[in-house]
C-alpha positions in Angstrom: -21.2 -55.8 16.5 -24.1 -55.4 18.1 -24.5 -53.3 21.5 -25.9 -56.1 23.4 -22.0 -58.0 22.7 -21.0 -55.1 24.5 -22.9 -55.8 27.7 -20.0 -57.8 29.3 -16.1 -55.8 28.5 -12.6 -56.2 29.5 -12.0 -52.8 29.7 -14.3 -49.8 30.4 -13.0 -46.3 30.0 -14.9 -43.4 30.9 -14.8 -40.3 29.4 -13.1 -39.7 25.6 -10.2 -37.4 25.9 -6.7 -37.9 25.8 -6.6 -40.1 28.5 -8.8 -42.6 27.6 -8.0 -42.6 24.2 -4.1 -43.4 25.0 -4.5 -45.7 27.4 -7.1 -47.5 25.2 -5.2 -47.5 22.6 -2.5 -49.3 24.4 -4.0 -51.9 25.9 -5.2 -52.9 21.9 -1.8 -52.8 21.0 -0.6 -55.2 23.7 -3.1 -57.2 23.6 -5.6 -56.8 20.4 -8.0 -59.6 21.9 -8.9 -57.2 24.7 -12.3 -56.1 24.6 -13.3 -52.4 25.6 -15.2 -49.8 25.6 -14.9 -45.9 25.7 -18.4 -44.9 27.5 -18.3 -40.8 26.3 -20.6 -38.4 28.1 -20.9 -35.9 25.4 -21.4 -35.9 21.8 -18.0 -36.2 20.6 -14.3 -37.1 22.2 -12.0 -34.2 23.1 -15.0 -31.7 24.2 -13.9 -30.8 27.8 -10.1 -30.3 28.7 -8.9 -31.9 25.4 -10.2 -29.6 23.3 -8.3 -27.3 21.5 -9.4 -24.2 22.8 -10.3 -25.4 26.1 -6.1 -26.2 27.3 -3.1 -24.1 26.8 -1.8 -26.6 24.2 1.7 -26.1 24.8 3.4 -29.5 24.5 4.7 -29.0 27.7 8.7 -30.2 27.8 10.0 -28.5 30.6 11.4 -25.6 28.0 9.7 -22.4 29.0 7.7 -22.8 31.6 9.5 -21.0 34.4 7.5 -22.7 37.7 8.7 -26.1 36.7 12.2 -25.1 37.7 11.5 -23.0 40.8 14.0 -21.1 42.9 14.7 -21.5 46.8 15.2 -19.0 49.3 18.3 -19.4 49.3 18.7 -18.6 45.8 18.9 -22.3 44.7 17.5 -23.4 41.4 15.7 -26.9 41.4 15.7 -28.3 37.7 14.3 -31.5 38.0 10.9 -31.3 37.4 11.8 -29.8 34.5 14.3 -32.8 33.3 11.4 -35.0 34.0 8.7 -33.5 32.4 11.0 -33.3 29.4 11.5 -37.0 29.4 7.9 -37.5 29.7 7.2 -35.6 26.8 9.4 -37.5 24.7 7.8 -40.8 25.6 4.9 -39.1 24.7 6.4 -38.3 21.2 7.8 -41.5 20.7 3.8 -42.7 20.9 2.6 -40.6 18.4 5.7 -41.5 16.2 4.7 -45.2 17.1 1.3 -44.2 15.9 2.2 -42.3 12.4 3.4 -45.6 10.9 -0.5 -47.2 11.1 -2.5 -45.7 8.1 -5.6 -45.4 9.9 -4.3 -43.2 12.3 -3.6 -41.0 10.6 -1.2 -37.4 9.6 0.9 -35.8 13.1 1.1 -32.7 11.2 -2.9 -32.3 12.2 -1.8 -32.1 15.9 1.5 -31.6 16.1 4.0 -28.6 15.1 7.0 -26.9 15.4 6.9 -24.0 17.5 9.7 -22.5 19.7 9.7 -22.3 23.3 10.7 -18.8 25.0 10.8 -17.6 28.5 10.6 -13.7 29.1 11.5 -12.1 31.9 11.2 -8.2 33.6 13.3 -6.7 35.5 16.7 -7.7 37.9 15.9 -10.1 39.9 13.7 -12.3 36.9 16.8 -11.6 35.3 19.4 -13.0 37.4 16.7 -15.6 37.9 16.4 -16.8 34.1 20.2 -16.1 33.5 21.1 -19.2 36.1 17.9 -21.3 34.9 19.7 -21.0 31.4 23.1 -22.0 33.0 22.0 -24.8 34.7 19.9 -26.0 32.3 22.2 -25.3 29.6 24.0 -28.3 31.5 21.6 -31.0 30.8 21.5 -32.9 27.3 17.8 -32.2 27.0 18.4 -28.2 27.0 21.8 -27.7 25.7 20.5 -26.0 22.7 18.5 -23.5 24.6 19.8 -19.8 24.1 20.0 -16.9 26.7 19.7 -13.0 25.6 19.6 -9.6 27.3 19.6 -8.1 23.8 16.9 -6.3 22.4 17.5 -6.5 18.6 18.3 -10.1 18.9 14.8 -10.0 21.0 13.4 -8.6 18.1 14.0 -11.2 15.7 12.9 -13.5 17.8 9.7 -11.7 19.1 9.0 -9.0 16.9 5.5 -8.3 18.2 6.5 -8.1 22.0 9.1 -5.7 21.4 7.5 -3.0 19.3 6.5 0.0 21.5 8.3 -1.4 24.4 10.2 1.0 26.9 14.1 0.9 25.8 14.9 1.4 29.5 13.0 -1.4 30.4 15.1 -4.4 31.4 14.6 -7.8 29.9 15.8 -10.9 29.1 14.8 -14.3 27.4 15.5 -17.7 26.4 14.5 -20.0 23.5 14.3 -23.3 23.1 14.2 -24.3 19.0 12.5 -27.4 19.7 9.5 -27.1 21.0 6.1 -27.4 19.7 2.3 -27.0 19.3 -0.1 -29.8 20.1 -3.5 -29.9 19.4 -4.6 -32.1 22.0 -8.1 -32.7 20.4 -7.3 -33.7 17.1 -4.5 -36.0 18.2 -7.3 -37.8 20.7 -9.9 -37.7 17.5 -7.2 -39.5 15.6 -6.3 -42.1 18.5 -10.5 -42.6 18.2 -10.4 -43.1 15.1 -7.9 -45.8 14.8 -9.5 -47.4 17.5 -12.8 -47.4 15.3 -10.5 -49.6 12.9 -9.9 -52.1 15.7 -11.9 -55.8 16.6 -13.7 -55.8 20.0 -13.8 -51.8 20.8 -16.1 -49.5 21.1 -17.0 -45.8 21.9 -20.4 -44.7 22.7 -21.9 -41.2 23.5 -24.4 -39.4 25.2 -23.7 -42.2 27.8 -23.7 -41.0 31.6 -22.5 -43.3 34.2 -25.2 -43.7 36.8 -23.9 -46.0 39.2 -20.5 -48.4 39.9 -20.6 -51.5 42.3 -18.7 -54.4 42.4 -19.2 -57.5 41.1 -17.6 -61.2 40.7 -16.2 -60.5 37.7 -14.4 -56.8 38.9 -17.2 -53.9 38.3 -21.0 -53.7 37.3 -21.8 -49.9 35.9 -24.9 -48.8 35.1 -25.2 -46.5 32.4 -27.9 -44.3 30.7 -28.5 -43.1 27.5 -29.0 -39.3 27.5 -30.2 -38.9 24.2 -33.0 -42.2 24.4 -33.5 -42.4 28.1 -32.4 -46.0 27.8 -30.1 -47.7 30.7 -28.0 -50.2 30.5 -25.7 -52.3 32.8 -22.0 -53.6 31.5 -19.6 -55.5 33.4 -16.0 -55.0 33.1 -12.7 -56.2 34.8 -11.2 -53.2 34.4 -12.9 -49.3 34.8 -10.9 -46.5 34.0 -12.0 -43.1 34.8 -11.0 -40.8 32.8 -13.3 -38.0 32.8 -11.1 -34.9 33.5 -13.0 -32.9 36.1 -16.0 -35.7 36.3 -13.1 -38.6 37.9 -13.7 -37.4 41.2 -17.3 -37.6 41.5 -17.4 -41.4 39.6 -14.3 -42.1 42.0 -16.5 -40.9 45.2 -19.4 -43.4 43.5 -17.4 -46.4 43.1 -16.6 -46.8 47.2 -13.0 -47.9 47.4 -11.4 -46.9 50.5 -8.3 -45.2 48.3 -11.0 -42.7 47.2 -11.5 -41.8 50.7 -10.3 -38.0 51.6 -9.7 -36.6 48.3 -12.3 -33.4 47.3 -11.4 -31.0 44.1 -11.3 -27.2 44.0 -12.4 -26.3 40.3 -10.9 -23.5 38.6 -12.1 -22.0 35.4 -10.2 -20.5 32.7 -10.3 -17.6 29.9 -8.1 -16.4 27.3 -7.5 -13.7 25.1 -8.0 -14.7 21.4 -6.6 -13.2 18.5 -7.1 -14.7 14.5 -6.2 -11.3 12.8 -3.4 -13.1 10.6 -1.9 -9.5 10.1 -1.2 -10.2 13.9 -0.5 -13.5 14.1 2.2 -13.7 11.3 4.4 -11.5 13.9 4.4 -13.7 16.6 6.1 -17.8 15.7 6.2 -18.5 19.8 5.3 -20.0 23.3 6.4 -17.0 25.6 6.1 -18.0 29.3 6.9 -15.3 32.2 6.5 -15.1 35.9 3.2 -15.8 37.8 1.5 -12.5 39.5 2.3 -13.0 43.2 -0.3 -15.2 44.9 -1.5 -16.7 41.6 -1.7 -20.5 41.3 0.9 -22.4 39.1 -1.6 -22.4 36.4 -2.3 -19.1 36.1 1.1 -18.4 34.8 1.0 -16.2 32.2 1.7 -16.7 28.2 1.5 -15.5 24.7 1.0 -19.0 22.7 1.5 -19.0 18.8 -1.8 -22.0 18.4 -2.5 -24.5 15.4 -5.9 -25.8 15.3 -7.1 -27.3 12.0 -3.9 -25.8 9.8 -5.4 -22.5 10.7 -2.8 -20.0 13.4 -4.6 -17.6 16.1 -2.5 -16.1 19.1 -3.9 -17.1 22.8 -2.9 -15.0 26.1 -3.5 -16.0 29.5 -4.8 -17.4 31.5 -7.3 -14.9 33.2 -8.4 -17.2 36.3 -11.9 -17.8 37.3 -14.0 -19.8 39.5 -17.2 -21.8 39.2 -18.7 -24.6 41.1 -18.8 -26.7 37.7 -16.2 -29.4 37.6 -16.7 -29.4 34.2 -17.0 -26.7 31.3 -20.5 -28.4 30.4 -21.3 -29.8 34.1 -23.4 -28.8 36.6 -22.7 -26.1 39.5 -24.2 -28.7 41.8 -21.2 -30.2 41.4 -18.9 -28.7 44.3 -21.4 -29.0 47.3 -22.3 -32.8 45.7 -18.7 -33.8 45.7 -18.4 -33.1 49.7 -17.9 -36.2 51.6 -17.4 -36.8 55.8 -14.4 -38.4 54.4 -12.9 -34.9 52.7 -14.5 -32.3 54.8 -11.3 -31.2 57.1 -9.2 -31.2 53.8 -11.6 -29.4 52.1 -12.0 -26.9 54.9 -8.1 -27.0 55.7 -7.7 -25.6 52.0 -10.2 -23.1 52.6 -8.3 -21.8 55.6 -5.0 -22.2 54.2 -5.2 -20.4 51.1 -6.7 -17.3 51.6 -4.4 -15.7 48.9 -5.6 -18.1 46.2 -9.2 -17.0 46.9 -8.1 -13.1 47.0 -6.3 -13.6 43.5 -9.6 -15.6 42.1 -11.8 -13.0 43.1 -9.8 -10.4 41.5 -9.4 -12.3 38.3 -13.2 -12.6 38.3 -13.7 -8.6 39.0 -11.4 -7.7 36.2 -12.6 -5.7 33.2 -11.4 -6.2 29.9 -9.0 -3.2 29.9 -7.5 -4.7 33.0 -6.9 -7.9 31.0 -5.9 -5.9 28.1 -3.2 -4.3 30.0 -1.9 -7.6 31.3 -1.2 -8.5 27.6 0.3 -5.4 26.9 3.0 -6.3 29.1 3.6 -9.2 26.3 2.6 -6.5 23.4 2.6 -3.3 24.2 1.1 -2.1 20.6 -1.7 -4.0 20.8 -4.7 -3.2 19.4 -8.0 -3.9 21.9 -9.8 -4.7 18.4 -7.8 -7.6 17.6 -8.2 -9.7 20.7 -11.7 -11.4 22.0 -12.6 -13.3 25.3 -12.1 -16.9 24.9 -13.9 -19.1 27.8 -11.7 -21.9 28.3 -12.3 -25.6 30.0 -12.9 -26.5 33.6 -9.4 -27.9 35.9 -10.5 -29.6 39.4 -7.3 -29.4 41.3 -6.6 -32.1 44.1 -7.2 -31.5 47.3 -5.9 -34.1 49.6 -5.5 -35.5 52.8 -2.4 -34.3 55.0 -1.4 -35.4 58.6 -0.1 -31.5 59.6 -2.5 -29.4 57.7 -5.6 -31.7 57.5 -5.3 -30.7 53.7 -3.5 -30.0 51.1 -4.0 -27.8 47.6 -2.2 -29.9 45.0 -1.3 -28.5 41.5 -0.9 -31.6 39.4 -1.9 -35.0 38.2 -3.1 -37.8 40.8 -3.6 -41.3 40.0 -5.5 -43.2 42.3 -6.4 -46.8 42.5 -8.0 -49.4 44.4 -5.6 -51.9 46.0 -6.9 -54.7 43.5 -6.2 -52.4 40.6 -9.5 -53.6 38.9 -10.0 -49.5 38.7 -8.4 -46.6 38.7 -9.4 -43.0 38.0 -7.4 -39.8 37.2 -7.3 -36.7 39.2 -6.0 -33.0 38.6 -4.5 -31.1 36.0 -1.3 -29.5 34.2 1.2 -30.6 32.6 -1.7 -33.2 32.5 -2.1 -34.2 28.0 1.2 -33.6 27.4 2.6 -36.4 29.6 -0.5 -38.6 29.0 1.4 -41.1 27.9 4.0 -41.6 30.8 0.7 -41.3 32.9 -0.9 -44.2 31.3 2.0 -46.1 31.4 2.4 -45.9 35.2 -1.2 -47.1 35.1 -0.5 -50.3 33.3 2.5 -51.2 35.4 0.2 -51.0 38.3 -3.2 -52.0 37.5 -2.0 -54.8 34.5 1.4 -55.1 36.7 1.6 -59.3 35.8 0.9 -59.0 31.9 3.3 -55.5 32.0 6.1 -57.9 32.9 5.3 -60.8 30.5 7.4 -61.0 27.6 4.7 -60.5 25.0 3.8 -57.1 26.7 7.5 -56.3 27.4 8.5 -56.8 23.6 5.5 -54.9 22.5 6.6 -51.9 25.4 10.0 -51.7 24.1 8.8 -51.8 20.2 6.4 -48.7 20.9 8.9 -46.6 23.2 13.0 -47.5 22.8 13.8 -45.4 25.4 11.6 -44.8 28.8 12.2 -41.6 31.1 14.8 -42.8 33.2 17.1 -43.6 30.4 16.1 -40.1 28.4 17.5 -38.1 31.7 20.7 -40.1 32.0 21.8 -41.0 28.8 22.5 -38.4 26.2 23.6 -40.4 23.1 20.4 -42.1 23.7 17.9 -39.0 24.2 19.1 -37.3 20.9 18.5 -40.7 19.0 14.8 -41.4 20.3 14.0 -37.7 19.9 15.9 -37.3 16.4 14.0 -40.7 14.9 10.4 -39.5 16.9 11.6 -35.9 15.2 11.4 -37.5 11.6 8.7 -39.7 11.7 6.7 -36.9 13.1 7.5 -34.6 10.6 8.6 -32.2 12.8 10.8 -29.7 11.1 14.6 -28.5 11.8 15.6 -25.5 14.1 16.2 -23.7 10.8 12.8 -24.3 9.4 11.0 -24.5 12.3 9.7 -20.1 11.7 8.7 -21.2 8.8 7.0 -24.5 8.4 3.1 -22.9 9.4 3.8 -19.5 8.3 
């Protein structure tokens, strides 16, 4: 079609990462007839936080990662989040499974593999700490296979790089999780893109930068300008999506609605230690997740991942926090002191006061050398070699900050969505676990911005083809959650526990 058919939309999406490209995606598969449009500010989808290289790439499921189950004072152990996130990433799974069947979509071995999950721990009291995570979790159907182990040989098979050089009197301890995996977050939204090129009435533009939002009879008029020709252009839609990663806020603050109203972002940048030597690489088949450094934010937590991008493996450790005005990796460091607002000034300045500690860790991180990030690795792998390992810069995350009645405002670690009271648009704020429960995200969004076709029985029977088991069910039903994750398993390719070392060796 031509672009001038495009002028008038169901369905605008800004931004082409994961986001986008699953919720797109759905809507086409409830309803092909829907017309829409991906408006893409860069060159290509998956450049900012969906890139490969730019996100920790985890898969995150709830497995390893040690501040999703975190521990009271009084020595309680909260496992929920964990349960949930777990859930989420199987309705996430059962998407891509969905997906595999449709030849234009598509291999999941490009973006998906297995990888196990470990947790590894230092001294007593992460000890005693990890030991009653495993217990408790050991409880729940979604974890029962997960092992526990204070022993070092058995350590050794199943980390052989961190335990060579180590300290025998040092104490540790780990678990591992067989089942968990390595997503490659860009190539799976390439591939969602790309199957959507395949589709009727869609389409996904680039170099196209969103200039202004208003409303309009018909839902929302956006004005958008071709950064490559200079040309602008104005297309109405019923629907807007914003789904820009650290550039939602700033289209949110442009669009007016009153639910935008108080929200501001505090932008964090990331790097990573890179290493492709495969002499390296073929020692280490893991996610390794440990403690956070006192007064480090929840994403800083620390890791030795085992990566997969394009069939090729590297190691990644981090990440080394930073801090930039930029709310995104290719954006502009007017962004921060643009983004202020009357309407999130005490929040913004409540954060400031508030988290003092945050600002004394960032600093640090940005004053370290690289011997002092070296020696954080070694920690991990204690025979490294400085040779081996490189500085990776790594994308932008805008953290929420929010609105609160006691503190005038609040630091939140995690994904927002927030939408106007018509649901005609909605935009996504935050980050982490962020891609790896995309879909559960953009599922929420169609029950509350497309809440009367959600409950229709077309879109129902099409909801319950795509995903036989939703996250409710997957926490409380057992028999149920080792069916749906068996049969996503398969049709994934993902390969057994006993294979799993293997299969990207």
């Amino acid at each position: 079609m031509a672009q001038d058919d495009y002028q008038a939309v169901d369905v605008l999406l800004v931004g082409a990462g994961i986001m986008s490209a699953t919720l797109a995606v759905l809507l086409k598969e409830l309803d092909p007839g829907i017309k829409l449009e991906i408006a893409e500010l860069r060159e290509s989808g998956a450049i900012e936080s969906s890139n490969p290289w730019n996100n920790a790439g985890t898969g995150h499921a709830g497995l390893c990662e040690l501040n999703y189950t975190p521990q009271a004072a009084d020595g309680s152990i909260d496992i929920k989040k964990a349960v949930n996130i777990n859930a989420q990433f199987e309705v996430s799974k059962q998407f891509w499974a969905y997906m595999s069947g449709k030849s234009a979509f598509g291999s999941p071995r490009s973006f998906i593999n297995p990888v196990p999950h470990l947790s590894f721990v230092r001294g007593e009291k992460d000890i005693a700490f990890l030991k009653k995570r495993h217990e408790l979790l050991r409880q729940h159907h979604a974890f029962s296979g997960m092992e526990y182990t204070e022993d070092r040989a058995t350590m050794a098979k199943w980390t052989p790089l961190m335990m060579k050089g180590r300290d025998p009197a040092e104490k540790i301890a780990a678990t591992r999780a067989m089942n968990g995996t390595d997503v490659n977050f860009g190539a799976v939204t390439n591939q969602l893109l790309q199957y959507l090129a395949s589709l009727s009435d869609t389409r996904v533009s680039y170099f196209q930068k969103v200039t202004d939002l208003s409303r309009s009879d018909k839902g929302w008029k956006v004005s958008i300008k071709n950064t490559e020709t200079g040309a602008n252009r104005e297309v109405s839609a019923r629907f807007v999506f914003l789904g820009a990663g650290g550039g939602a806020l700033p289209l949110l603050q442009l669009s007016g609605i009153e639910e935008s109203k108080g929200f501001g972002g505090f932008p964090v940048s990331g790097q990573w230690l890179r290493c492709d030597n495969p002499e390296v690489v073929k020692q280490h088949q893991a996610k390794v997740y440990s403690q956070a450094e006192v007064g480090a934010p929840p994403m800083s937590v620390p890791h030795l991942d085992t990566r997969v991008v394009d069939g090729k493996k590297s190691l990644l450790f981090g990440p080394y926090a930073g801090f930039t005005t930029k709310f995104l990796k290719h954006g502009s460091f007017m962004d921060l002191p643009l983004s202020v607002r009357p309407s999130n000034l005490l929040p913004m300045l409540s954060v400031a006061r508030d988290n003092m500690d945050l600002t004394r860790y960032l600093i640090k991180e940005v004053m370290q050398s690289q011997d002092q990030r070296l020696d954080a690795l070694r920690k991990f792998y204690p025979d490294l070699n400085p040779a081996d390992w490189r500085l990776e810069v790594a994308g932008q995350r805008v953290q929420i900050i929010k609105k609160d009645n006691k503190k005038g405002g609040i630091l939140q670690f995690g994904t927002e969505l927030v939408s106007s009271a018509d649901g005609s648009i909605a935009a996504l704020l935050g980050a982490s676990p962020g891609a790896s429960v995309t879909v559960s995200i953009m599922l929420n969004l169609i029950e509350r911005c497309f809440a009367e076709q959600a409950r229709s029985e077309q879109w129902t029977a099409k909801l319950k083809e795509i995903f036989p088991a939703r996250e409710k069910a997957l926490e409380s039903d057992a028999a149920l959650y080792r069916e749906v994750s068996s049969r996503s398993d398969e049709r994934l390719g993902l390969a057994s526990a006993d294979t799993a070392t293997q299969s990207i060796a």
